[in-house]
mmCIF file of the C-alpha atoms, coordinates in Angstrom:
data_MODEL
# 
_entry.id   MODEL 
# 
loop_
_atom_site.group_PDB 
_atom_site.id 
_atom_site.type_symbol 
_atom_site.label_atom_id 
_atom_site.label_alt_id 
_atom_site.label_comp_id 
_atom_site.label_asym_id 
_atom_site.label_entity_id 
_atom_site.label_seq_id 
_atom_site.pdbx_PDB_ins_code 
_atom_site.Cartn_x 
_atom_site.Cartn_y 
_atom_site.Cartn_z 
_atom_site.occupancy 
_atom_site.B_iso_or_equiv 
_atom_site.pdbx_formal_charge 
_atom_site.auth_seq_id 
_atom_site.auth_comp_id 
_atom_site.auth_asym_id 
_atom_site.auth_atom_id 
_atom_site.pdbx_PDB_model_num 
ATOM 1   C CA . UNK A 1 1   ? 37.690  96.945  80.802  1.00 0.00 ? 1   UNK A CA 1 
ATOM 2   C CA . UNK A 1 2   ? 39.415  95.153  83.511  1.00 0.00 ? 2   UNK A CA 1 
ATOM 3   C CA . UNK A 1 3   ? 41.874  91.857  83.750  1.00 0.00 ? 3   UNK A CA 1 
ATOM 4   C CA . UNK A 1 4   ? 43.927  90.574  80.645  1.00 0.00 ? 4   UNK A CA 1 
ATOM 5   C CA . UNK A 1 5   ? 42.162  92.779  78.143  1.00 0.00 ? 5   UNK A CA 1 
ATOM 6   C CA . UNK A 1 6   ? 42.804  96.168  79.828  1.00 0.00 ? 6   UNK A CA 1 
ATOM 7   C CA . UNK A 1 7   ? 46.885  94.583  80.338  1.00 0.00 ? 7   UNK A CA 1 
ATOM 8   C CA . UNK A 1 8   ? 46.256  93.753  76.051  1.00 0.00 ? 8   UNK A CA 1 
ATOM 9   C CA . UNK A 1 9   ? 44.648  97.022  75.520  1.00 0.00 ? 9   UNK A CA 1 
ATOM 10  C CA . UNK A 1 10  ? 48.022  99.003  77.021  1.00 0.00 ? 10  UNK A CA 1 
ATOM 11  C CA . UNK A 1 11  ? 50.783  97.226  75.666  1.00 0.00 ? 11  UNK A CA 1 
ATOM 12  C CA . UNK A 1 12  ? 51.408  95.693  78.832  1.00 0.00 ? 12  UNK A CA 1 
ATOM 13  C CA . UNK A 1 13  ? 52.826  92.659  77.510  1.00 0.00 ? 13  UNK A CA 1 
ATOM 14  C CA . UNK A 1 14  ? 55.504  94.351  75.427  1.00 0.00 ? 14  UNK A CA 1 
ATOM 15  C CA . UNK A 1 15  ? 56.140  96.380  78.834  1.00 0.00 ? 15  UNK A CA 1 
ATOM 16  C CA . UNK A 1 16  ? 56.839  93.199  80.937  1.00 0.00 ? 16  UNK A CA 1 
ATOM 17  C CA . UNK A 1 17  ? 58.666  91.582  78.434  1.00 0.00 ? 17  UNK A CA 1 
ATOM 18  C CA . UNK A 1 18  ? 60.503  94.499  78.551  1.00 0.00 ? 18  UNK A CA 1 
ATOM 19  C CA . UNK A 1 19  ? 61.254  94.649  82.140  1.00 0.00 ? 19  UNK A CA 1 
ATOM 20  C CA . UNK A 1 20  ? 62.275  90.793  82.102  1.00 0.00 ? 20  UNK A CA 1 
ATOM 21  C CA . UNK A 1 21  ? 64.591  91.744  79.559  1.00 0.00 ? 21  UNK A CA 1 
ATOM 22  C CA . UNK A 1 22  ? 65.896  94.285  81.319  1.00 0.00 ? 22  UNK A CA 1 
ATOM 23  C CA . UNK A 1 23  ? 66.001  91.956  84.724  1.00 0.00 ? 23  UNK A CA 1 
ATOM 24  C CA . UNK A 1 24  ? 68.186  89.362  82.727  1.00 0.00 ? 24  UNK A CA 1 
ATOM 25  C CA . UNK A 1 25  ? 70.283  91.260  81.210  1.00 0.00 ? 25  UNK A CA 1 
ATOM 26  C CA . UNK A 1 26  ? 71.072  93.438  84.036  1.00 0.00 ? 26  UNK A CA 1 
ATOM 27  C CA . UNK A 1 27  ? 71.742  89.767  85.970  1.00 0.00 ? 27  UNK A CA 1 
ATOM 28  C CA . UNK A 1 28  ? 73.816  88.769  83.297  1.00 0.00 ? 28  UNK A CA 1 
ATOM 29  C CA . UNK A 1 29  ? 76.304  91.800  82.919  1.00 0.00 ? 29  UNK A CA 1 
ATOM 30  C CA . UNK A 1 30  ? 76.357  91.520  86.737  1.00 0.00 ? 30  UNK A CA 1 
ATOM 31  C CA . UNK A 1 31  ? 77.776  87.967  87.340  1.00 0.00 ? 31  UNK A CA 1 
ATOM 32  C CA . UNK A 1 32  ? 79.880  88.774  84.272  1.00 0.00 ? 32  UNK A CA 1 
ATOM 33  C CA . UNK A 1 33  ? 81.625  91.609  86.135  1.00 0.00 ? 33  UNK A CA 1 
ATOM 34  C CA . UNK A 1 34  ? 82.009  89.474  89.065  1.00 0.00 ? 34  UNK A CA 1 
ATOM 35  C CA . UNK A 1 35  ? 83.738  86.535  87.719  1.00 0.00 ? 35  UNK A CA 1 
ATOM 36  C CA . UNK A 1 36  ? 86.057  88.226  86.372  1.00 0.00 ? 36  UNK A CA 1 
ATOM 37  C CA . UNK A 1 37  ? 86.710  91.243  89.385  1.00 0.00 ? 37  UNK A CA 1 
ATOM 38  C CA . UNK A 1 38  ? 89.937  89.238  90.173  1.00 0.00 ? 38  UNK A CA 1 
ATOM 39  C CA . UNK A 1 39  ? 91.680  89.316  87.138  1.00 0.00 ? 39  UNK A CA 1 
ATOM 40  C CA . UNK A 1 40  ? 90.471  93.348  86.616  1.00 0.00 ? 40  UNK A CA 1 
ATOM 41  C CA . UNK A 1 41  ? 92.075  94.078  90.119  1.00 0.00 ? 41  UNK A CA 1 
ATOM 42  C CA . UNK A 1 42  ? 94.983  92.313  89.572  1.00 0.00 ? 42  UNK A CA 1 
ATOM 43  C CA . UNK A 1 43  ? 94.962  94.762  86.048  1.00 0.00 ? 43  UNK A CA 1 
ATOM 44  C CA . UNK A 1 44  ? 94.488  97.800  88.463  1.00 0.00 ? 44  UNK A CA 1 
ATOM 45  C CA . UNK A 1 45  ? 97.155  96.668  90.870  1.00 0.00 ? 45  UNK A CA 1 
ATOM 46  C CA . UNK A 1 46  ? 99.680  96.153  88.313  1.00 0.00 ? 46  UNK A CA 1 
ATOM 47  C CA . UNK A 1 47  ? 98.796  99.543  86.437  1.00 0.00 ? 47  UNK A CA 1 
ATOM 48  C CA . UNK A 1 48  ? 99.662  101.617 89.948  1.00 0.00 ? 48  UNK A CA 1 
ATOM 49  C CA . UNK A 1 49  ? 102.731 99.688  89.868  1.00 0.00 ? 49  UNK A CA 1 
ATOM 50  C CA . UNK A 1 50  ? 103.225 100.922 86.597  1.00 0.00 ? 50  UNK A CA 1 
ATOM 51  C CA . UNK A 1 51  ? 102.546 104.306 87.215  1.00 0.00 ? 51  UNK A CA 1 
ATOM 52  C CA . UNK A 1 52  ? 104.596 104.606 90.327  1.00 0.00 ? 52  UNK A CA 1 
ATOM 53  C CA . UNK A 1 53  ? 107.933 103.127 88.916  1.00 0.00 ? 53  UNK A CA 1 
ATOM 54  C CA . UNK A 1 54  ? 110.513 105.532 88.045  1.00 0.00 ? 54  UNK A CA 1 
ATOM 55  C CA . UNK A 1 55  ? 111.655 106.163 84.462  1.00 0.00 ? 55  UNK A CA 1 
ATOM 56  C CA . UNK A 1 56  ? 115.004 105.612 83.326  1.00 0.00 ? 56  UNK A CA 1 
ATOM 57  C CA . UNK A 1 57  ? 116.864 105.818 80.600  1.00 0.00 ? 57  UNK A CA 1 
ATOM 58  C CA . UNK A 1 58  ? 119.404 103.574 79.119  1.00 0.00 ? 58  UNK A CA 1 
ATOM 59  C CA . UNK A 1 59  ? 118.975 100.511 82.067  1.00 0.00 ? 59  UNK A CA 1 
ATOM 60  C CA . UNK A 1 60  ? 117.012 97.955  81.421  1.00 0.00 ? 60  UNK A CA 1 
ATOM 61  C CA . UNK A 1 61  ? 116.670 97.658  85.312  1.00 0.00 ? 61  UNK A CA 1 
ATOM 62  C CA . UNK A 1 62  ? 117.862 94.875  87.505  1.00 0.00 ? 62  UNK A CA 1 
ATOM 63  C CA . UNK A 1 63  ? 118.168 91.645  86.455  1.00 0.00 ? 63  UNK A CA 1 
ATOM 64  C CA . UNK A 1 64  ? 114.577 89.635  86.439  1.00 0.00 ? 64  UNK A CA 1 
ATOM 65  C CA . UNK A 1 65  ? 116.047 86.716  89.770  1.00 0.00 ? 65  UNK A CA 1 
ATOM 66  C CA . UNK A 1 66  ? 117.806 89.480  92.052  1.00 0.00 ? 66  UNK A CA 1 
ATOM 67  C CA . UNK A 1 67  ? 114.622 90.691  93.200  1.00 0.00 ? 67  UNK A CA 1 
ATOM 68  C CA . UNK A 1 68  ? 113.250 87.668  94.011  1.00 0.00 ? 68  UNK A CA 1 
ATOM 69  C CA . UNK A 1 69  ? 116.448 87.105  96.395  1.00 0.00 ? 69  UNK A CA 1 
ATOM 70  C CA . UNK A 1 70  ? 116.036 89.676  99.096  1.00 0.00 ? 70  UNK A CA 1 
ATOM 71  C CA . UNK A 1 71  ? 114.338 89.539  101.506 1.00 0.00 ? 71  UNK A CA 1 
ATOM 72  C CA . UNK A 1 72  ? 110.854 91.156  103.385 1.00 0.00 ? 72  UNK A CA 1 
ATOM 73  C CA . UNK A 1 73  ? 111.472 94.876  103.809 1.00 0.00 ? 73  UNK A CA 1 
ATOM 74  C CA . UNK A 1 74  ? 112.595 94.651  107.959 1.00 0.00 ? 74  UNK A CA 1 
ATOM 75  C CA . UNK A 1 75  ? 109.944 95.666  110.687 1.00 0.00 ? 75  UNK A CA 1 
ATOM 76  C CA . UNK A 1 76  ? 110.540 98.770  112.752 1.00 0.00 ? 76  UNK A CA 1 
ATOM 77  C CA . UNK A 1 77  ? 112.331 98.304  116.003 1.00 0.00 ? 77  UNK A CA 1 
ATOM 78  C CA . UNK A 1 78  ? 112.664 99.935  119.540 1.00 0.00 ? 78  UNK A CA 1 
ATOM 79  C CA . UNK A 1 79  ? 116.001 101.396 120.198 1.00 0.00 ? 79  UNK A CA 1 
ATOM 80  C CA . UNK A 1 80  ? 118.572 98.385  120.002 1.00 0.00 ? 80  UNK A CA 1 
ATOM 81  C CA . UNK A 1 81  ? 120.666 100.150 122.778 1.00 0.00 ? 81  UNK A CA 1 
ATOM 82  C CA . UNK A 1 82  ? 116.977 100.552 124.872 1.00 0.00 ? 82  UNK A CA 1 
ATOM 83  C CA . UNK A 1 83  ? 116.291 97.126  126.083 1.00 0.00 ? 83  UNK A CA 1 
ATOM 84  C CA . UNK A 1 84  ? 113.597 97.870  128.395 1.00 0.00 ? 84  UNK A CA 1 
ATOM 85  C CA . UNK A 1 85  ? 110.304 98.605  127.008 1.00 0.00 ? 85  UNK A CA 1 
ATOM 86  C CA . UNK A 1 86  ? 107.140 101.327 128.611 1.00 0.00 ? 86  UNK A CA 1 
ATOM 87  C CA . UNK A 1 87  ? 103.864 99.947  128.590 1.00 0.00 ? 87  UNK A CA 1 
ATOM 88  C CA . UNK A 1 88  ? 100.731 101.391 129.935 1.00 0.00 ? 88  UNK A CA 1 
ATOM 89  C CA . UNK A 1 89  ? 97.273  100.967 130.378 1.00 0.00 ? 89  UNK A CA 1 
ATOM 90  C CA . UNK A 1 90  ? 95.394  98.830  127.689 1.00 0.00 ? 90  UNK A CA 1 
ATOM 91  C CA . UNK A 1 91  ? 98.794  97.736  125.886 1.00 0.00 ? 91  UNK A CA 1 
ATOM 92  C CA . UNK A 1 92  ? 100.212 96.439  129.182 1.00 0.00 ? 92  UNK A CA 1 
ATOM 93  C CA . UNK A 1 93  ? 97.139  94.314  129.546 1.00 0.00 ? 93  UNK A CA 1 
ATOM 94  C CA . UNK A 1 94  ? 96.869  93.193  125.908 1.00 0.00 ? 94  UNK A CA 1 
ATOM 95  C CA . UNK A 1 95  ? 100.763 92.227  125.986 1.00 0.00 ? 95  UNK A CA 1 
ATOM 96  C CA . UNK A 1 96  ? 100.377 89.963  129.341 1.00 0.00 ? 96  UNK A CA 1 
ATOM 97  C CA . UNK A 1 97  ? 97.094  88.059  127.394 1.00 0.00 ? 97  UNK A CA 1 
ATOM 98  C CA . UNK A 1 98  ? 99.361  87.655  124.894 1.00 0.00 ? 98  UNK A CA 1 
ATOM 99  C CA . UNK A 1 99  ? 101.849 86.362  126.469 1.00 0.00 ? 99  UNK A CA 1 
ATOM 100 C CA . UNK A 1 100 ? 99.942  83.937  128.180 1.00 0.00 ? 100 UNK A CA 1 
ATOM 101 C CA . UNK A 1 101 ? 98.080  82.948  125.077 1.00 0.00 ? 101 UNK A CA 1 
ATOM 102 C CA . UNK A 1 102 ? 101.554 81.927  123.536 1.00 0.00 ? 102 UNK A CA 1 
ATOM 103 C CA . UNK A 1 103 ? 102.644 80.455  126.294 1.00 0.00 ? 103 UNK A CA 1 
ATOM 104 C CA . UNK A 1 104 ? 100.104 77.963  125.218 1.00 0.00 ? 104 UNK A CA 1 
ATOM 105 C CA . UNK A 1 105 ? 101.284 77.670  122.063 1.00 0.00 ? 105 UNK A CA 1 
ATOM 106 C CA . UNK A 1 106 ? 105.027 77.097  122.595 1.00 0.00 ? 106 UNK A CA 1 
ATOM 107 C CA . UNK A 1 107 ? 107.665 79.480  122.153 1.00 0.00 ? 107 UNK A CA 1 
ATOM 108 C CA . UNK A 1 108 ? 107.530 79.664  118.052 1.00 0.00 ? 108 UNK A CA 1 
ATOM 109 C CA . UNK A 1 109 ? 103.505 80.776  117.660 1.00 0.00 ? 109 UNK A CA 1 
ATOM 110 C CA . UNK A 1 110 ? 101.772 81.732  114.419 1.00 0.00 ? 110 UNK A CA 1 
ATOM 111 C CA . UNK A 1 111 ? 100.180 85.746  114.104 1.00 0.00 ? 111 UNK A CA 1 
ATOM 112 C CA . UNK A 1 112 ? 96.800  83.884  112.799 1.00 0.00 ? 112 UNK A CA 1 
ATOM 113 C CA . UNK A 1 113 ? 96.126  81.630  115.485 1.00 0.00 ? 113 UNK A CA 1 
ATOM 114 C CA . UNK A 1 114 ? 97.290  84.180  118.076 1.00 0.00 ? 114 UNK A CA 1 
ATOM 115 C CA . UNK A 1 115 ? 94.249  86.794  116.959 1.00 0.00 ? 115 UNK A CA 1 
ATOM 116 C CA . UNK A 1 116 ? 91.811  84.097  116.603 1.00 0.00 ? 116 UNK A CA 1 
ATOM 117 C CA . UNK A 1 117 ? 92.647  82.876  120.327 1.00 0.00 ? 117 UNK A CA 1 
ATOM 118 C CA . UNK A 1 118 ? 92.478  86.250  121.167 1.00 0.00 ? 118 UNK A CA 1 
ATOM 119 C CA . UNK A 1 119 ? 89.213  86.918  119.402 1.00 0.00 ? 119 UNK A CA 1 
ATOM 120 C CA . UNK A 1 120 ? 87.824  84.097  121.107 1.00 0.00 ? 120 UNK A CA 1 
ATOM 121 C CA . UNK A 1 121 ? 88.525  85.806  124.368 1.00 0.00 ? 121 UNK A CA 1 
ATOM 122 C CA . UNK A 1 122 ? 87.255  89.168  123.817 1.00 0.00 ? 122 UNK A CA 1 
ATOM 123 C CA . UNK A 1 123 ? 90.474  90.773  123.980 1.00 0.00 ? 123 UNK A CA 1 
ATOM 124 C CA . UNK A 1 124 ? 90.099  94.732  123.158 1.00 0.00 ? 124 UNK A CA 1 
ATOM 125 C CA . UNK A 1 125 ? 91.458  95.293  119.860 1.00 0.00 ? 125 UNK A CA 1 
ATOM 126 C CA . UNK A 1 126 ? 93.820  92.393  119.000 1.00 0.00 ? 126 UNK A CA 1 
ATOM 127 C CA . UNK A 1 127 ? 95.196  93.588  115.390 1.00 0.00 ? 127 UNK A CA 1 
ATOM 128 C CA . UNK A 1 128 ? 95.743  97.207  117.045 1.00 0.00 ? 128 UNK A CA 1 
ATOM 129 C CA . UNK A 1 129 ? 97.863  95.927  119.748 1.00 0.00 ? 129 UNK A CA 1 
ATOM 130 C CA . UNK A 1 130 ? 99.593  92.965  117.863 1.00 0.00 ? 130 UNK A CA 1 
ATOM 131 C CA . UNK A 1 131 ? 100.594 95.881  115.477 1.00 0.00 ? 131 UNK A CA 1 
ATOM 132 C CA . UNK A 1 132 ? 102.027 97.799  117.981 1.00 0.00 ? 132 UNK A CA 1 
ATOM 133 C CA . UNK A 1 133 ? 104.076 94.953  119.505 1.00 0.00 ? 133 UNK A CA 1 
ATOM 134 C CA . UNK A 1 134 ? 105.613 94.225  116.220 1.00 0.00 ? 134 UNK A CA 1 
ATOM 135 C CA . UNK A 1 135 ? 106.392 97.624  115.699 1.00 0.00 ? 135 UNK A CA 1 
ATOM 136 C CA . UNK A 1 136 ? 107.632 98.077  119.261 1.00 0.00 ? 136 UNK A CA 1 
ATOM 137 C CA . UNK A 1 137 ? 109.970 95.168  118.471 1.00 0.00 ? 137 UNK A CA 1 
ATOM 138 C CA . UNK A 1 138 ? 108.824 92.640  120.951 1.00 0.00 ? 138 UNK A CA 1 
ATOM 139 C CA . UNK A 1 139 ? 107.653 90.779  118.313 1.00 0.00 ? 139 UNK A CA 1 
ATOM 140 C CA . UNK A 1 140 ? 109.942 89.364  115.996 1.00 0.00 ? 140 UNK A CA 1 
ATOM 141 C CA . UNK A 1 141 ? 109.741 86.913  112.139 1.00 0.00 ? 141 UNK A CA 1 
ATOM 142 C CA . UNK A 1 142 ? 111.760 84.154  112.370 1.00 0.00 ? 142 UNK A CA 1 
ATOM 143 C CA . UNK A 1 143 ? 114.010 83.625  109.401 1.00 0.00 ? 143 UNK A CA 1 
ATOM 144 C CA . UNK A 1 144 ? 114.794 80.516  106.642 1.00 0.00 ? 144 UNK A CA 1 
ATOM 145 C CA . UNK A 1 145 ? 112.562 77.763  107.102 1.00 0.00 ? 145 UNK A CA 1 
ATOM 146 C CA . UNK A 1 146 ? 110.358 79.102  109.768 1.00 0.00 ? 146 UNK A CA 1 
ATOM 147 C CA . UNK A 1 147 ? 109.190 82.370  108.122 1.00 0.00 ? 147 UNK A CA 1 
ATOM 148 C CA . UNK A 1 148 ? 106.185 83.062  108.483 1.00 0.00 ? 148 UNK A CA 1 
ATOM 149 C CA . UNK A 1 149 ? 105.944 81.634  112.813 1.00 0.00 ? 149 UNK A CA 1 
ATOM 150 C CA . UNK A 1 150 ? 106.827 84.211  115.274 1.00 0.00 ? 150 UNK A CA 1 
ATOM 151 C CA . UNK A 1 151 ? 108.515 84.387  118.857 1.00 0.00 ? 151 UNK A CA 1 
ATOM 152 C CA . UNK A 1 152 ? 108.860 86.930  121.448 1.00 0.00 ? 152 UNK A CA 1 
ATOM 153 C CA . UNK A 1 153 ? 112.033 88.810  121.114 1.00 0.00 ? 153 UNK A CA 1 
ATOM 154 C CA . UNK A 1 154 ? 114.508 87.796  123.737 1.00 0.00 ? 154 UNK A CA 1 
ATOM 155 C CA . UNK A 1 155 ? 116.363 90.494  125.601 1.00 0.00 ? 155 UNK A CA 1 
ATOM 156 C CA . UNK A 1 156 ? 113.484 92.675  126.157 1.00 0.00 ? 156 UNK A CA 1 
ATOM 157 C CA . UNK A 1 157 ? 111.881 93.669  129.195 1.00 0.00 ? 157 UNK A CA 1 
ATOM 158 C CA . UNK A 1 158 ? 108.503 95.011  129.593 1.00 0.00 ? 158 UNK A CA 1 
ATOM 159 C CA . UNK A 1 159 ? 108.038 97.618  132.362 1.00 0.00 ? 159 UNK A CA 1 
ATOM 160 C CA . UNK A 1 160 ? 104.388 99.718  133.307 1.00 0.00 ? 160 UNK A CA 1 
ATOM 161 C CA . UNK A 1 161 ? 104.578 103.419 132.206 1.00 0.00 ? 161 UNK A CA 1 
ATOM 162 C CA . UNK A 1 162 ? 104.782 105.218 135.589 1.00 0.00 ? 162 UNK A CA 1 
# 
């Protein structure tokens, strides 16, 4: 017995129906569980909120605008009485690309279009070293209208690590 019989003979239609159905449905619970991964994360994000706030009892918390009022937590700075900043090796480099890259771009330059020039260039590690300008302080958000642009903070010198 060979060919459709012997597939007849063995139930192997009911098994490949079987297996389509299985396919399908598979398929089906899949793009399911992707359209709707945003709204479950945003679930998830909002339950470790949840969980991490502190409990209190008796206030009702702060009222629901005066959050909304202040403003970005405030980046980490080198010493304000330190004006004069050690760089060496790789971050030296990185930090004179950088400043030529925004020299390009005027004085008030975007974070975004900074790594993608940088990218472009094959600069070593761009988001490393942008990090650890901002942290450093050279680096500083300008506030009101402008938030969101960038400039280099004035006052600062850069010197090589001896």
């Amino acid at each position: 017995m060979t060919g459709l019989s012997a597939i007849a003979a063995a139930n192997g239609w009911f098994i490949t129906v079987t297996g389509l159905v299985i396919v399908f449905t598979g398929l089906a619970l899949l793009a399911a569980f992707i359209a709707s991964l945003d709204k479950l994360l945003a679930f998830w994000d909002r339950g470790v909120a949840w969980l991490q706030r502190p409990r209190r009892r008796g206030s009702s918390g702060p009222a629901p605008g005066a959050l909304a009022h202040q403003g970005p937590a405030p980046l980490p700075r080198a010493d304000a009485s330190a004006r004069t900043v050690f760089l060496g090796g790789e971050t030296l480099e990185v930090y004179q690309y950088f400043q030529w890259l925004t020299r390009r771009q005027g004085d008030v330059f975007s974070l975004s279009r900074l790594l993608e020039q940088a990218e472009k260039r094959g600069i070593p590690r761009p988001h490393f070293h942008l990090d650890e300008l901002l942290v450093l302080g050279l680096i500083e958000e300008l506030p009101g209208e402008e938030c969101g642009f960038y400039r280099w903070t004035p006052g600062i010198s850069v010197q090589p690590e001896e």
